[in-house]
TIMI-2910 file (N, C-alpha, C, CB; in pm, 1 decimal, decimal comma, always signed):
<rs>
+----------+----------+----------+----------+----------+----------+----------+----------+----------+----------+----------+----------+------+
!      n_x !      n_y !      n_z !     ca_x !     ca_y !     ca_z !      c_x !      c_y !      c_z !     cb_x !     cb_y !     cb_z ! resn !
+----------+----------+----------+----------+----------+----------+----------+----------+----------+----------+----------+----------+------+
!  -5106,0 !  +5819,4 ! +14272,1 !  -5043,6 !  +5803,4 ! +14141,7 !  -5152,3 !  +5779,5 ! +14037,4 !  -4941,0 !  +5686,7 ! +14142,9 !  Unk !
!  -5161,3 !  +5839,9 ! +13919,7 !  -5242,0 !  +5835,6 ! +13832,0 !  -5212,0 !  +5725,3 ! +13729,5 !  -5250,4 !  +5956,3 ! +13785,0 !  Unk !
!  -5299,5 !  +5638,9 ! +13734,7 !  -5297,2 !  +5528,1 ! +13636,3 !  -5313,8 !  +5587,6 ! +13483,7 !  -5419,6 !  +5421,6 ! +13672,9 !  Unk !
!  -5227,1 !  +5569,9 ! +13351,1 !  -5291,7 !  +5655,6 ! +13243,3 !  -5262,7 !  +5496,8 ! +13094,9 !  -5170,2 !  +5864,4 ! +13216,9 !  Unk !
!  -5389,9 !  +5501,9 ! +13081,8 !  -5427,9 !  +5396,5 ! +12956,1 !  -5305,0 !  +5389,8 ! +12852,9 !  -5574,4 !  +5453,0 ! +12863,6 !  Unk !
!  -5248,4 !  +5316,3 ! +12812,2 !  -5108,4 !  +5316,9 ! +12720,6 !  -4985,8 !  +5261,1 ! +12820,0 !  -5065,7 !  +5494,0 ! +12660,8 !  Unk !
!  -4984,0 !  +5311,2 ! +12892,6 !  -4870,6 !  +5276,9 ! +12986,1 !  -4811,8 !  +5149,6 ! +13008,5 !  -4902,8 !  +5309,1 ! +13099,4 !  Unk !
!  -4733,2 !  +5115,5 ! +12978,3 !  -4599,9 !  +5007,8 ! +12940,4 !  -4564,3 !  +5000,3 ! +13060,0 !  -4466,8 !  +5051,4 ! +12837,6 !  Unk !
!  -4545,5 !  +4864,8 ! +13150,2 !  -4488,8 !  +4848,1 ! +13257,7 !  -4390,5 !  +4716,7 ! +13231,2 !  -4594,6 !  +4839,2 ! +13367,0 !  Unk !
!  -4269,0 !  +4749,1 ! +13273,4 !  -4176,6 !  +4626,2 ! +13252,6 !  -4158,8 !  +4493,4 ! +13410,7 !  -4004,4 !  +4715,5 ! +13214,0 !  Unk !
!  -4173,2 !  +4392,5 ! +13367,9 !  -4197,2 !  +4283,0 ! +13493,7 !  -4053,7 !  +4265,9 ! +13508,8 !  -4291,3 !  +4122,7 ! +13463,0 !  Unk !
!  -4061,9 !  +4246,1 ! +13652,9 !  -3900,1 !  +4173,6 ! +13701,9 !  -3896,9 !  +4014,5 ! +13647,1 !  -3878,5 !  +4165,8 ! +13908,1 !  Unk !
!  -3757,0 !  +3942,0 ! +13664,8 !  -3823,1 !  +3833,4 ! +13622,3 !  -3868,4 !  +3768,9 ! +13718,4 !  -3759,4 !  +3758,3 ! +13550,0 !  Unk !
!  -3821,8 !  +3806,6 ! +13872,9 !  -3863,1 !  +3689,1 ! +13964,2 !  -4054,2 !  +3685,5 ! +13966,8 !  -3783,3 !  +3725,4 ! +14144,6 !  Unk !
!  -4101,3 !  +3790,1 ! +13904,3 !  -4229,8 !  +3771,0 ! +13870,1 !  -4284,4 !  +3806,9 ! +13759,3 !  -4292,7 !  +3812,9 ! +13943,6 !  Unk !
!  -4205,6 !  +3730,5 ! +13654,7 !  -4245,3 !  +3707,3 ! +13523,5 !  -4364,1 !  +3564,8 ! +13522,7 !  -4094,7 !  +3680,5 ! +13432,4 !  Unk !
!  -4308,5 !  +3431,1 ! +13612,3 !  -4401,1 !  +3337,3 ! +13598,6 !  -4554,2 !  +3363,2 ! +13651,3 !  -4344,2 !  +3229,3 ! +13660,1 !  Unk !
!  -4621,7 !  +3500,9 ! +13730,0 !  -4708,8 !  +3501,0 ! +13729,4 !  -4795,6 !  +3549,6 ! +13646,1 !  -4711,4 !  +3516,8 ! +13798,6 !  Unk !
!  -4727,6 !  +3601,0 ! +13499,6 !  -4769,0 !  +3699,7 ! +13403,3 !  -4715,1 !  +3614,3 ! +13270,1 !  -4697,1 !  +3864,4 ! +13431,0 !  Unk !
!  -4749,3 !  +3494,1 ! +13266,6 !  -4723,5 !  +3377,0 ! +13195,2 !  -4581,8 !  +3423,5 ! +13056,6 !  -4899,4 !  +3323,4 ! +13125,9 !  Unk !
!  -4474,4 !  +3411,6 ! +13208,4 !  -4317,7 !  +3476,2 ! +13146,4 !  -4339,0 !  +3547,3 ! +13101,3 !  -4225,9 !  +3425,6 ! +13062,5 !  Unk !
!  -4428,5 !  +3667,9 ! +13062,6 !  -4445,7 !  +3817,8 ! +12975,4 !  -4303,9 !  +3901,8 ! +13042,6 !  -4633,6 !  +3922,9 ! +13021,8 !  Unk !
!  -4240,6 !  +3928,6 ! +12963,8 !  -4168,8 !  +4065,3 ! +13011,9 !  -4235,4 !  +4211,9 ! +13048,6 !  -4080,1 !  +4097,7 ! +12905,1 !  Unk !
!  -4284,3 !  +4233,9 ! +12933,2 !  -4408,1 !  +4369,0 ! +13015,7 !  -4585,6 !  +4365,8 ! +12977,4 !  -4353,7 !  +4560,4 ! +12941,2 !  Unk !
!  -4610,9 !  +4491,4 ! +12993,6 !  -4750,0 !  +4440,9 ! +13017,3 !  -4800,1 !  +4615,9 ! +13018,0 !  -4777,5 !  +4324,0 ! +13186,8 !  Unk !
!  -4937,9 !  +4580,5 ! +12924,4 !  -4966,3 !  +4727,6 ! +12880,0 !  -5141,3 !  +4798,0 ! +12939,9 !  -4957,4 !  +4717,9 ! +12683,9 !  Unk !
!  -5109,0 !  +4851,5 ! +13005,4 !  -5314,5 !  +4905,0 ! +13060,4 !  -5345,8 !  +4970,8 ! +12897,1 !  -5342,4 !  +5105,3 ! +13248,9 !  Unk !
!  -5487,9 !  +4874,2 ! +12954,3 !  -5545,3 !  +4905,9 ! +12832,0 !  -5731,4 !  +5005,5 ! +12860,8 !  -5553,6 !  +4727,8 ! +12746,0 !  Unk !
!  -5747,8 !  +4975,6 ! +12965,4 !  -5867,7 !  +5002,8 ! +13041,6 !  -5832,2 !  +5056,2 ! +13204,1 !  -5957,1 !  +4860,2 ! +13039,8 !  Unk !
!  -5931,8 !  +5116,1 ! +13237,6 !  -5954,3 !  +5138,6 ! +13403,6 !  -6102,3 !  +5153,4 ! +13407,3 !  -5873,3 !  +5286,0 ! +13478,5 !  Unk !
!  -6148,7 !  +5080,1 ! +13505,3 !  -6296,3 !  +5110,8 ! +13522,2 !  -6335,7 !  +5095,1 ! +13679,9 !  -6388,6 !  +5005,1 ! +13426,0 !  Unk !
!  -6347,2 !  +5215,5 ! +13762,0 !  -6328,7 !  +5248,7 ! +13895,4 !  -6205,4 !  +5217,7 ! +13975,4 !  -6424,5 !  +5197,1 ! +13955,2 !  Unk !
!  -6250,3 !  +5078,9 ! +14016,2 !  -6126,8 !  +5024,1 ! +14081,8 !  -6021,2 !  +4907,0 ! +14024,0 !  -6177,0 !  +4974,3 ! +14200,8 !  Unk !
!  -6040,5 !  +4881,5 ! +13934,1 !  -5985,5 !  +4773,6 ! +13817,3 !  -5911,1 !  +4826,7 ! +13750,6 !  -6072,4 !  +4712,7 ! +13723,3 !  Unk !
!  -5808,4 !  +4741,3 ! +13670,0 !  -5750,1 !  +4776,1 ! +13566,3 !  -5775,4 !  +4664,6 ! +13503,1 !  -5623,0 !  +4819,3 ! +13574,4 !  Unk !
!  -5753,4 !  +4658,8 ! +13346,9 !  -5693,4 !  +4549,5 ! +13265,6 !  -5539,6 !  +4585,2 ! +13170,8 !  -5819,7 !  +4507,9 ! +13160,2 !  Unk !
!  -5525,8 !  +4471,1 ! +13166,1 !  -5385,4 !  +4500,1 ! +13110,8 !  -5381,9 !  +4346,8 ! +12960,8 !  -5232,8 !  +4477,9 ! +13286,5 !  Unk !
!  -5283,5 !  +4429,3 ! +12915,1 !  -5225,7 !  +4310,0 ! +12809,5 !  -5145,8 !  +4262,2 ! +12782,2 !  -5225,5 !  +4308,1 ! +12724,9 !  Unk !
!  -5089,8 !  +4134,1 ! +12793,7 !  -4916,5 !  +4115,1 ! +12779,1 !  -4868,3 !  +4098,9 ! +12679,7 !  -4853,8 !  +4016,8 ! +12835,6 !  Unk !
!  -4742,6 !  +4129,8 ! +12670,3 !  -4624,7 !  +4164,6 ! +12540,3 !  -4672,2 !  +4037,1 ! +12435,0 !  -4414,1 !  +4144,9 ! +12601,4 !  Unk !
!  -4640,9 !  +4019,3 ! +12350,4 !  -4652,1 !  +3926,0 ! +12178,9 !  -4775,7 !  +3823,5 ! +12230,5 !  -4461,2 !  +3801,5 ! +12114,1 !  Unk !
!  -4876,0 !  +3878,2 ! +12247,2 !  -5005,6 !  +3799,9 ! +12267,4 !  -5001,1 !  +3683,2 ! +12353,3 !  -5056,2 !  +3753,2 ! +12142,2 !  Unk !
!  -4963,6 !  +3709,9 ! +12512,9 !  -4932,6 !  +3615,3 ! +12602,0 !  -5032,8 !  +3600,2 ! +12693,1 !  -4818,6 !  +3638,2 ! +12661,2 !  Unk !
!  -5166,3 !  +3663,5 ! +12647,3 !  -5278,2 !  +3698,8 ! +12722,3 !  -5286,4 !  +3833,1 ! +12801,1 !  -5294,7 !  +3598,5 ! +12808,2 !  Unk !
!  -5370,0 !  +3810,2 ! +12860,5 !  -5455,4 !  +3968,6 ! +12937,0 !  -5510,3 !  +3933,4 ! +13041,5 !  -5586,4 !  +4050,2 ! +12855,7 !  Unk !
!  -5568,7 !  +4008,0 ! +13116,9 !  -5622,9 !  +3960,4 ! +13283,3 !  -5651,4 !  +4155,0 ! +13325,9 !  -5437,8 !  +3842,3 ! +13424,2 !  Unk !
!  -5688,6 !  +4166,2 ! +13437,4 !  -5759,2 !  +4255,4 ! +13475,7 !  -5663,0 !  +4209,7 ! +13648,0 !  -5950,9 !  +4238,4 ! +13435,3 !  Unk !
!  -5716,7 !  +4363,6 ! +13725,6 !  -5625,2 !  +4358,4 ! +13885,5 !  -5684,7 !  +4470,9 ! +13949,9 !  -5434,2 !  +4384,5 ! +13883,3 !  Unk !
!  -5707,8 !  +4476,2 ! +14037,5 !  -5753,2 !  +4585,3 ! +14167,2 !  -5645,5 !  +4730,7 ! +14106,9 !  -5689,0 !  +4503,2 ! +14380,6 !  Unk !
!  -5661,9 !  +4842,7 ! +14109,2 !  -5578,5 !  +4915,4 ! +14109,7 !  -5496,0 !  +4930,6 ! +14231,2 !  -5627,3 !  +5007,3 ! +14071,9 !  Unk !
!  -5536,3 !  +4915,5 ! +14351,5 !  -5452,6 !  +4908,9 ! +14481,0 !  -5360,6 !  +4794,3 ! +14409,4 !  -5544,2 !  +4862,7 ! +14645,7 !  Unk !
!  -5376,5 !  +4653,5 ! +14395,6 !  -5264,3 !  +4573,4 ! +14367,3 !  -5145,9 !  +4649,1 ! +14278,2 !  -5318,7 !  +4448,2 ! +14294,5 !  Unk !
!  -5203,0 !  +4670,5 ! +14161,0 !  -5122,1 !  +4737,5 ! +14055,4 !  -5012,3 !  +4855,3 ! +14150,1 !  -5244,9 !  +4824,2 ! +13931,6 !  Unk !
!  -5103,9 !  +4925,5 ! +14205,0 !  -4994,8 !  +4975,4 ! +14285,6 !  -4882,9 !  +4961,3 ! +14375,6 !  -5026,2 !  +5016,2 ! +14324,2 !  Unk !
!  -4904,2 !  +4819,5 ! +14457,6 !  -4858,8 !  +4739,8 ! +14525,0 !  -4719,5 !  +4681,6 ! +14456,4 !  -4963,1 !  +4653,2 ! +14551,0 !  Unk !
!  -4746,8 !  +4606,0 ! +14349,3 !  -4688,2 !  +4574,8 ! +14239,2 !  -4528,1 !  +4718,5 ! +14199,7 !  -4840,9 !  +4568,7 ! +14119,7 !  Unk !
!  -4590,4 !  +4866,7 ! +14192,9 !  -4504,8 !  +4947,4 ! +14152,0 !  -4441,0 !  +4956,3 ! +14293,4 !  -4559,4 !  +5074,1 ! +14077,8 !  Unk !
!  -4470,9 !  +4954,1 ! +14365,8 !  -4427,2 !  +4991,8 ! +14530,2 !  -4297,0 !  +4906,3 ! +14538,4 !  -4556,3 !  +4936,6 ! +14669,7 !  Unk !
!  -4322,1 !  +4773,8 ! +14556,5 !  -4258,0 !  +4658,7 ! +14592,9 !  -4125,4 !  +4694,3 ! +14439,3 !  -4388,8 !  +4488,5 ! +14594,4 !  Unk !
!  -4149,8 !  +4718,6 ! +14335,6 !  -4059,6 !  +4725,5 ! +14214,7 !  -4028,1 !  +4646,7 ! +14115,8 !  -3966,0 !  +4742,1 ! +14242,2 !  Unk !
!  -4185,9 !  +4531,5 ! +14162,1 !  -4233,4 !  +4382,7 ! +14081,9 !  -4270,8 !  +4447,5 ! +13948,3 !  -4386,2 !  +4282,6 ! +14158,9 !  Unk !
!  -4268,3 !  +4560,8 ! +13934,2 !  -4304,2 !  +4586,6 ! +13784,1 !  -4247,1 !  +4725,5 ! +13787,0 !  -4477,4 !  +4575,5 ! +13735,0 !  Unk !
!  -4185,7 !  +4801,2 ! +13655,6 !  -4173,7 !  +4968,3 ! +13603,1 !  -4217,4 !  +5001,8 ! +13543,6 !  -4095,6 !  +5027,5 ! +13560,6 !  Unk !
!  -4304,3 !  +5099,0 ! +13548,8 !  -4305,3 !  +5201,7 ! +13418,4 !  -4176,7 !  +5233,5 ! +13324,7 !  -4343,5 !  +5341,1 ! +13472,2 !  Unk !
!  -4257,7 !  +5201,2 ! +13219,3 !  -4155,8 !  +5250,4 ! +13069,5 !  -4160,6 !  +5339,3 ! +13035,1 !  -4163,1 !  +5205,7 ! +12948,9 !  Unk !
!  -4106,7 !  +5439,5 ! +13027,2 !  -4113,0 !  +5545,6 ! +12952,0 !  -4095,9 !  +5581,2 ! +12771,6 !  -4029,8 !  +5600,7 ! +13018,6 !  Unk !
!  -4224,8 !  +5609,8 ! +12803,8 !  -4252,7 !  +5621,0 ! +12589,9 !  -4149,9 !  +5699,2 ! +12520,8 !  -4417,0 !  +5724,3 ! +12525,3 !  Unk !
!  -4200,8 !  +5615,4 ! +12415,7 !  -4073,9 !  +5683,1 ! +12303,2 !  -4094,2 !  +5833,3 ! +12272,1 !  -4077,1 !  +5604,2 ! +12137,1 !  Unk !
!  -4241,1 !  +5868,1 ! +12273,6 !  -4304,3 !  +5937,4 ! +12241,2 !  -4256,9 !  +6085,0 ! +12320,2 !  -4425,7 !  +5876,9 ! +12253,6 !  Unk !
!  -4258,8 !  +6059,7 ! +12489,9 !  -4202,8 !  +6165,8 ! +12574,6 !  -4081,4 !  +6189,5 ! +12536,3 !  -4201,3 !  +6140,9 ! +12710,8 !  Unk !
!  -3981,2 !  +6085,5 ! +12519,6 !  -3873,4 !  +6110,8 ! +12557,2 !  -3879,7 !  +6184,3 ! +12374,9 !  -3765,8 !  +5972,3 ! +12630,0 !  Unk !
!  -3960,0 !  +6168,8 ! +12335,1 !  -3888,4 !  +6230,4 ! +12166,6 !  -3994,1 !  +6368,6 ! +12249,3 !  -3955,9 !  +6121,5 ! +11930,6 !  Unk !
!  -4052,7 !  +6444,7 ! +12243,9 !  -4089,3 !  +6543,7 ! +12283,8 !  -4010,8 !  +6624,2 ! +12393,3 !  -4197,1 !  +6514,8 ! +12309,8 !  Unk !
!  -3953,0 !  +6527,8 ! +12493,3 !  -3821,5 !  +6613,7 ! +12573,3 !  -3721,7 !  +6700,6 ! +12478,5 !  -3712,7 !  +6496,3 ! +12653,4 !  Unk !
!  -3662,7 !  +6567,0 ! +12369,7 !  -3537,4 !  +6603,3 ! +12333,4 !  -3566,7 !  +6714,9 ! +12237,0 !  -3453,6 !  +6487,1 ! +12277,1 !  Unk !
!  -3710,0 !  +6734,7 ! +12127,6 !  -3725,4 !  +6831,9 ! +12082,2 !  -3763,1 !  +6999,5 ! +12152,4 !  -3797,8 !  +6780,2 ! +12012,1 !  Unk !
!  -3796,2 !  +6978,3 ! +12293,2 !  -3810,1 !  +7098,7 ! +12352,6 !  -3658,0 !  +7203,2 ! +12369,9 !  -3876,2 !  +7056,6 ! +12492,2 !  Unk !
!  -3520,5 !  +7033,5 ! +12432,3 !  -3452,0 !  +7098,4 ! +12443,3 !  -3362,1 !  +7197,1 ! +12333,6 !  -3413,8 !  +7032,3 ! +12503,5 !  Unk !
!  -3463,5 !  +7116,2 ! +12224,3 !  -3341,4 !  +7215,5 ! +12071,3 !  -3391,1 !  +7300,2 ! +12037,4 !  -3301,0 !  +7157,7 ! +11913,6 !  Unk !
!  -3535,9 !  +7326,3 ! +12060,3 !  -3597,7 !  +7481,3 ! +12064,7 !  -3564,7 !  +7569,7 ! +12186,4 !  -3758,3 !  +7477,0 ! +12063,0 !  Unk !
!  -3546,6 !  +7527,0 ! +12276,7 !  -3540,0 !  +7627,5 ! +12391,7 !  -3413,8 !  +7697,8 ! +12409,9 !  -3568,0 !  +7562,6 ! +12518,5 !  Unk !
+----------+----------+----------+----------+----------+----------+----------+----------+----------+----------+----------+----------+------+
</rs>
């Protein structure tokens, strides 16, 4: 799975208290095997193995959000096509 910089991940809550109650949490960096991330209304930041991060999507302790951005580029494909 390709990690991509921007990406919005939403926390469950049963593991919100390890992400100091943040609801989601945004990559902001990757550098080999690391990530960093940033949490929602300035709740801090921290860095994680990318294997964890993945671990994390596996288990379903965190989702990807899907941008406003795609989903507005879907809906304009479908009114041209």
């Amino acid at each position: 799975m390709k990690i991509e910089l921007g990406t919005e991940y939403e926390i469950t809550e049963k593991r919100q208290g390890h992400f100091n109650s943040a609801k989601t949490l945004t990559i902001i960096r990757q550098n080999r095997n690391i990530v960093q991330f940033i949490l929602e209304n300035g709740k801090g930041h921290g860095s994680m193995p990318v294997d964890h991060l993945l671990y994390l999507i596996k288990k379903k302790d965190i989702t990807p959000i899907q941008s406003k951005r795609s989903l507005l580029s879907k809906d304009s494909e479908e009114k041209t096509g």
